[in-house]
C-alpha positions as CSV (number, residue, x, y, z in Angstrom):
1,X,-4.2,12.6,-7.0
2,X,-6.9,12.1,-4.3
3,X,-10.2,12.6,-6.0
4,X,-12.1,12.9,-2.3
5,X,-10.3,15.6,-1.2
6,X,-13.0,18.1,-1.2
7,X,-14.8,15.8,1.0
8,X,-12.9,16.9,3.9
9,X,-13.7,20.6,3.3
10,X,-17.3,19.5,4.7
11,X,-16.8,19.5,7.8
12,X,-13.3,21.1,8.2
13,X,-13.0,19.5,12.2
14,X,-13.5,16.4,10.4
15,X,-9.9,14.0,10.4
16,X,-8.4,13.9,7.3
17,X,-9.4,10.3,5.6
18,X,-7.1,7.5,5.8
19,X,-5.6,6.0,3.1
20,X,-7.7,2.6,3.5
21,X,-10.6,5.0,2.7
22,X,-9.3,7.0,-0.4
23,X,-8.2,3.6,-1.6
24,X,-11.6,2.1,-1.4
25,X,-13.0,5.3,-3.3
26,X,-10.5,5.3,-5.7
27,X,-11.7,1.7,-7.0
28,X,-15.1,2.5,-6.6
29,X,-14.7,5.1,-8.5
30,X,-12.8,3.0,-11.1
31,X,-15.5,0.4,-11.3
32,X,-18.3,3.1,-12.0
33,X,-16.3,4.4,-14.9
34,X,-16.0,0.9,-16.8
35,X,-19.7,-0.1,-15.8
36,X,-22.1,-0.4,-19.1
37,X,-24.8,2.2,-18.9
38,X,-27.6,-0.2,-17.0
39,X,-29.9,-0.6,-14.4
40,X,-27.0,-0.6,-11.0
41,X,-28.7,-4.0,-10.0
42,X,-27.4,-5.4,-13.1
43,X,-24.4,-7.5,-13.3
44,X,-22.6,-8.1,-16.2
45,X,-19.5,-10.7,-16.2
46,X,-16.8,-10.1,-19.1
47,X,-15.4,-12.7,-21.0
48,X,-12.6,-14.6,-19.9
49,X,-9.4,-13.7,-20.9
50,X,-7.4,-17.2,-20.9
51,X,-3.8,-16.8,-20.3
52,X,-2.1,-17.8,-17.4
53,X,-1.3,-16.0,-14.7
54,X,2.9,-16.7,-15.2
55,X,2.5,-15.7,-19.0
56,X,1.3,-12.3,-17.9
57,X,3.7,-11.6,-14.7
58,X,6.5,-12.9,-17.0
59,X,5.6,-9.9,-19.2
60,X,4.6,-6.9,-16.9
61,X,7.5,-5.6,-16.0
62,X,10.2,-4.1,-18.6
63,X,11.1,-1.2,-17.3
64,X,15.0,-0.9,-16.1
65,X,17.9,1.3,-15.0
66,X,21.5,1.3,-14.4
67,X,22.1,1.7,-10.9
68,X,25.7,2.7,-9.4
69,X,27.1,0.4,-7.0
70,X,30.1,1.9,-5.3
71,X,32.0,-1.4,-4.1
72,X,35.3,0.4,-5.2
73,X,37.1,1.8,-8.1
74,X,35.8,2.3,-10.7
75,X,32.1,2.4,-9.9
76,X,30.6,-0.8,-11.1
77,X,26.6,-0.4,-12.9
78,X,24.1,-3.2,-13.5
79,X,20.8,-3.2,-14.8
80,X,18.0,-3.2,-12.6
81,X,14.1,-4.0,-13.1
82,X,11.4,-3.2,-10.9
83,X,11.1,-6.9,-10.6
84,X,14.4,-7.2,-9.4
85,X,14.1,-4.2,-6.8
86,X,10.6,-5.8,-5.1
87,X,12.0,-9.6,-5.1
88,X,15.1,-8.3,-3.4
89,X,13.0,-6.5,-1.2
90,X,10.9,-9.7,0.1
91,X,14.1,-11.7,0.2
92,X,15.3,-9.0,2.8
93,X,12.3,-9.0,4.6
94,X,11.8,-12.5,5.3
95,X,15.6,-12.2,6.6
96,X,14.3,-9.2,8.7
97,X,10.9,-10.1,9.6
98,X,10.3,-11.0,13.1
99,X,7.0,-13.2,13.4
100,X,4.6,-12.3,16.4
101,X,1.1,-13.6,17.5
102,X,-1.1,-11.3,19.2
103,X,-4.0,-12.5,21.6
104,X,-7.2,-11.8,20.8
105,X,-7.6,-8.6,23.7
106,X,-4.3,-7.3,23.1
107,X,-3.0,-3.9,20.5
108,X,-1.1,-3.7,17.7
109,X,1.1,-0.6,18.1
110,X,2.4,1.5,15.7
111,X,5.1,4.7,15.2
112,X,4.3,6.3,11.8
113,X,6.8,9.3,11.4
114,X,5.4,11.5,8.7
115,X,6.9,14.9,7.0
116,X,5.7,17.1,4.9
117,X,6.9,20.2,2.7
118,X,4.8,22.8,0.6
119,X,5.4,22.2,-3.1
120,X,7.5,24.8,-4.2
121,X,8.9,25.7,-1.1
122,X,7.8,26.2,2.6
123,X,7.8,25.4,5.9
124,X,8.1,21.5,6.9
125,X,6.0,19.9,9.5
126,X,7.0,16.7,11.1
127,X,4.2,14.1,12.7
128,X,4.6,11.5,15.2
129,X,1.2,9.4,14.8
130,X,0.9,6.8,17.2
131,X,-2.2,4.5,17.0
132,X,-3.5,1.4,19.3
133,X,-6.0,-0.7,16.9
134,X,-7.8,-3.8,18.6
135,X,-6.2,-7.1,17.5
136,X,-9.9,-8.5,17.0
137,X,-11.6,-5.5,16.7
138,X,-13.9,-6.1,19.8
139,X,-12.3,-3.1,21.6
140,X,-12.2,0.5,20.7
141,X,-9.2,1.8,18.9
142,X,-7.7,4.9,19.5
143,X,-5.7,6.6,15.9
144,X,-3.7,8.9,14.4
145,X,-2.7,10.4,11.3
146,X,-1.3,13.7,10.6
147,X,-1.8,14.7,14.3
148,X,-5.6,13.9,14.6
149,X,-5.7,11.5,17.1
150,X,-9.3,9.5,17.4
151,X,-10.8,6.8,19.4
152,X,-12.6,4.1,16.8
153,X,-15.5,2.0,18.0
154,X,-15.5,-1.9,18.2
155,X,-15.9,-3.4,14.9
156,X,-19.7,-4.4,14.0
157,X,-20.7,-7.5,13.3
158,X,-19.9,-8.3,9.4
159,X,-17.9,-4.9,9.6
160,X,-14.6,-5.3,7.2
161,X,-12.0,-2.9,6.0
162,X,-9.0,-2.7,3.7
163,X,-6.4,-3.3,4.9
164,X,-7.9,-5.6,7.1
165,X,-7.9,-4.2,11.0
166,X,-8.6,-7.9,12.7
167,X,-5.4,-10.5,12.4
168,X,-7.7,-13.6,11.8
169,X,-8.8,-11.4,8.4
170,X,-4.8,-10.7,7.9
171,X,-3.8,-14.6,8.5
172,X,-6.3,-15.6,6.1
173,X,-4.7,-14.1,3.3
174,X,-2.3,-16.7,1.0
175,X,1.4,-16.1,1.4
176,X,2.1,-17.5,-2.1
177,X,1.9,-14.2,-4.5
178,X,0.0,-15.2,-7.3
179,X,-2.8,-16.7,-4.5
180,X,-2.6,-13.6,-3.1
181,X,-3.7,-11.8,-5.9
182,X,-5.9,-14.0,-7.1
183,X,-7.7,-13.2,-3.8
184,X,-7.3,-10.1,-3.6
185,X,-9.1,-9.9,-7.3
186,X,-11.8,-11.9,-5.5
187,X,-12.1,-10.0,-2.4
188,X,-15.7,-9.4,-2.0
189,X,-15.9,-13.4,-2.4
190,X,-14.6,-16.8,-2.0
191,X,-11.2,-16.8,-4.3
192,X,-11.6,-18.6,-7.4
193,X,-7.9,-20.1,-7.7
194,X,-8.6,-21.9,-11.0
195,X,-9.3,-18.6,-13.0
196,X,-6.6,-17.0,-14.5
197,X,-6.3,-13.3,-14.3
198,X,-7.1,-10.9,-16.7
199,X,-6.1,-7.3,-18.0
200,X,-8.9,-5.7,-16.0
201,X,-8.5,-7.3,-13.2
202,X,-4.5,-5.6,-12.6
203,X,-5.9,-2.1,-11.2
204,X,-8.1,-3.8,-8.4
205,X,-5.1,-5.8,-7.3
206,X,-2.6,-3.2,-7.3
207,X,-5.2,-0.7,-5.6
208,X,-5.5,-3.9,-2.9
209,X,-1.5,-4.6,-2.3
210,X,-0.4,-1.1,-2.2
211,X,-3.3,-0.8,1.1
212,X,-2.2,-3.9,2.3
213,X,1.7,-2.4,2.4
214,X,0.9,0.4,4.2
215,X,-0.6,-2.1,7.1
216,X,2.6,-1.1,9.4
217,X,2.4,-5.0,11.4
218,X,1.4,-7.9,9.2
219,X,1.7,-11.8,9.7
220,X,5.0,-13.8,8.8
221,X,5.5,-14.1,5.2
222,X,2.3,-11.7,4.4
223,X,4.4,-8.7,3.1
224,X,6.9,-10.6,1.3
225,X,4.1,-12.3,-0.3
226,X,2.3,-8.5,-1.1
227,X,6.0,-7.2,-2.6
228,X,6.4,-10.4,-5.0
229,X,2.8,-10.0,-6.0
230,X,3.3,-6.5,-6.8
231,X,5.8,-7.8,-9.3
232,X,3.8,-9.1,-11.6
233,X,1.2,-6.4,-12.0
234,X,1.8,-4.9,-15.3
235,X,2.7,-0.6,-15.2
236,X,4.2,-1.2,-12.0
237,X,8.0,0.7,-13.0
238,X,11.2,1.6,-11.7
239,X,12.6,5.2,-10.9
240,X,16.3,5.7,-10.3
241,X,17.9,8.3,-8.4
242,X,15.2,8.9,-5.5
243,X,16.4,9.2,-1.7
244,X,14.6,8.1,1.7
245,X,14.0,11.4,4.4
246,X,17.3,11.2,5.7
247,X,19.1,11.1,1.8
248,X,19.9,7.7,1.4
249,X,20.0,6.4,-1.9
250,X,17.3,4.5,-3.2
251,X,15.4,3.2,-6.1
252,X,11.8,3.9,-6.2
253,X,9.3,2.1,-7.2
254,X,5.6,2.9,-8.9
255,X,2.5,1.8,-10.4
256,X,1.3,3.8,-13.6
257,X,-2.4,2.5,-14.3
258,X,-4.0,2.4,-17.8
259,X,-5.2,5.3,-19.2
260,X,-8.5,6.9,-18.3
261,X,-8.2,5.0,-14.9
262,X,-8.0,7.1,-11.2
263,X,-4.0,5.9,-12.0
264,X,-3.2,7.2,-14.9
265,X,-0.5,9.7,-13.5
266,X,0.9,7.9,-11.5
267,X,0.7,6.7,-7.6
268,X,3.1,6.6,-4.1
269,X,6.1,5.6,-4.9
270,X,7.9,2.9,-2.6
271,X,11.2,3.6,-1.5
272,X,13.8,0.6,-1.4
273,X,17.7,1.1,-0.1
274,X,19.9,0.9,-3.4
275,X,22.0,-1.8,-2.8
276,X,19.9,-4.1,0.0
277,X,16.3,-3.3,-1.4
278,X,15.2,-2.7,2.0
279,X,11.8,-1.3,1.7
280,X,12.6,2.4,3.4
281,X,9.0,4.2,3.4
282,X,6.9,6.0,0.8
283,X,6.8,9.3,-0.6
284,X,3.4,10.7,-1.9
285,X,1.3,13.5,-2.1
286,X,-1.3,15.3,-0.6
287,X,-3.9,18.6,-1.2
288,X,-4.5,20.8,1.5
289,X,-7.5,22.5,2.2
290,X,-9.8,23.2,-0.5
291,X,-6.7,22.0,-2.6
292,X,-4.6,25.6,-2.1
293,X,-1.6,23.8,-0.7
294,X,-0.1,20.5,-2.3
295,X,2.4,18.9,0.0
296,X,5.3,16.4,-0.9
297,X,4.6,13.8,1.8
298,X,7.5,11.3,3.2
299,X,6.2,8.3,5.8
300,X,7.5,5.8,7.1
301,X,6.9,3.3,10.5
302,X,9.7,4.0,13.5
303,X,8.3,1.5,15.6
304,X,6.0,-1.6,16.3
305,X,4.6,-4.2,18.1
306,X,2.0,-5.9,20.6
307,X,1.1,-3.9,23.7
308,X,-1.9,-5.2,26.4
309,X,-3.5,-1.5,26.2
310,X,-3.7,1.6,24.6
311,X,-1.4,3.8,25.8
312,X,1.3,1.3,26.2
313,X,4.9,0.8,24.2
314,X,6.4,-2.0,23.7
């Protein structure tokens, strides 16, 4: 569900908002429903929940299937966790991953191929969203998605965003997945390593990775990290049976938040290759204007890399 989606029917010229955005809202609006009934200046810490961040990841994810693995006759099953599926899928991406390091004035380019179909039948439309962002965010940026194309001013000073859109914000980030989302629990401040998570604090760090995954270019080591970390959140499960755009088979993978929460029905679900766990792209959902239309929504990034301006391919 995207709970902002009657923003964009106020000003209909308007670009649709990015995912970074509904993200942000989402948790936002998260945090206002579990806030005590008091003056906003007040601050209220809970108490801490003390158990270790291994006791809970060793008990977050249960959910498994049989998945078919035609390596001859007879046709061979196993069982498969969603643990499983996302550790196999940052093993083959640190085999994959090719490391770069962007100057300072250069662009990150990216190819995001997205399709969508009406529910319940229709017409599909296919888009080709190229974007240019500023490595250091001291150059305008000029983005797409879903065919609006937009030129983004230089970053202001104290200016941040999620995922982050300057690499010294990305290589900041801790490769090892339970520092990463212990930072990503502490965000808004310096991370507090020696605190162990708690049951609130899973739907702020899922709501962090899943934004950080869609980042199309990321440092060496970063989205391994974000797919092991993703692990260990608890509701995160596995659904068999799911194909990428072009009908591969695939295992998908999604979060399920608590009840009451913006997650409750469920988010994107990832789409890994069946026998490599090669992350393939996401499929999602999306509400048309004033919410008529409901699209099925497939995405996933052709192409990337570091170009010296906007307009150029690597």
């Amino acid at each position: 569900m995207n709970e902002l989606e009657f923003v964009k029917e106020l000003d209909a010229e308007a670009p649709p908002l990015t995912d970074a955005v509904r993200a942000r809202a989402r948790f936002r609006l998260y945090q206002a429903m579990r806030a005590p009934a008091v003056a906003p200046t007040v601050v209220r810490r809970r108490p801490l929940l003390r158990v270790a961040v291994a006791t809970v990841a060793a008990a977050t994810v249960i959910t498994t299937v049989v998945v078919a693995e035609n390596t001859g006759p007879p046709p061979r099953t196993r069982t498969v966790s969603a643990a499983t599926v996302l550790r196999g899928a940052a093993a083959e991406e640190r085999r994959l991953e090719r490391p770069i390091a962007p100057r300072d004035d250069q662009f990150l380019y990216t190819k995001e191929i997205i399709e969508e179909t009406p529910v319940g039948g229709g017409r599909t439309r296919t888009y080709v969203d190229e974007s240019w962002n500023s490595v250091d965010g001291s150059k305008k940026s000029y983005v797409s998605e879903l065919g609006h194309t937009q030129w983004v001013p230089p970053d202001k000073p104290g200016q941040r965003s999620w995922p982050p859109r300057r690499w010294s914000q990305l290589k900041q980030l801790p490769t090892e997945p339970d520092r990463l989302s212990i930072a990503l629990r502490d965000v808004t401040g310096k991370p507090d390593y020696g605190r162990p998570m708690k049951a609130d604090d899973w739907p702020q760090v899922h709501t962090f990775l899943s934004g950080l995954l869609r980042a199309p270019v990321l440092p060496k080591g970063l989205r391994p990290a974000a797919f092991e970390a993703l692990a260990t959140v608890p509701g995160v499960k596995v659904l068999p049976g799911r194909t990428d755009v072009d009908g591969r088979a695939g295992v998908g993978i999604q979060y399920v938040g608590p009840p009451g929460t913006p997650w409750a029905d469920g988010e994107q679900v990832l789409i890994f290759d069946a026998k490599t766990y090669q992350y393939l792209g996401m499929r999602d959902q999306r509400k048309g204007k004033r919410a008529a239309t409901t699209y099925e929504q497939w995405s996933y990034v052709a192409a990337h890399g570091v170009v010296d301006r906007v307009g150029q391919r690597p």
